[in-house]
C-alpha angles and dihedrals in degrees: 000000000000123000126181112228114209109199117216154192113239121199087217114049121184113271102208107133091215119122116268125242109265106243092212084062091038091048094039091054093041091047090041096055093044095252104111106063087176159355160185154152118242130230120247123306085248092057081063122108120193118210121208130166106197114173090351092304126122116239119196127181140171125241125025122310103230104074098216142133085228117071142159119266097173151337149220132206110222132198113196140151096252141335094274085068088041093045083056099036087068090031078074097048119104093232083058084084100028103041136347138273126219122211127206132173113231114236126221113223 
């Protein structure tokens, strides 16, 4: 099953002194076993351009549309058995600890 991994800021980041995990291990060993399809790291929240049609009128906007402190910085596309593997695939992300990861099934249509 595929699920798609945002990768996110978090306002409250663990605190745990402890080393984190190093992502060109975590990407290498993800790559390696098949379960990371894909990756990458996005560009600045002000590079971002939101798209609306409202009334049959284009709305364009700069910077993202949802106004948090939270955003998303990345993202991988997974392919794992179940959720349970993909659960544990992001439990060894580094953003696991700094940030949080969101994932989402993706749906055949």
């Amino acid at each position: 099953m595929k699920y798609m991994m945002f990768v996110c800021t978090d306002t409250e980041p663990d605190t745990d002194p402890s080393p984190e995990p190093d992502i060109e291990v975590w990407v290498e060993e993800n790559d390696t076993r098949g379960r990371r399809l894909d990756g990458s790291v996005l560009g600045a929240r002000s590079s971002a351009t939101t798209v609306r049609v409202r009334n049959g009128q284009l709305l364009v906007s700069d910077g993202p549309f949802a106004e948090t402190k939270e955003f998303i910085v990345g993202y991988d596309l997974l392919e794992c058995a179940d959720l349970d593997e993909a659960i544990e695939v992001a439990r060894a992300h580094p953003m696991a600890r700094g940030g949080r990861l969101e994932l989402r099934p993706l749906v055949d249509l």
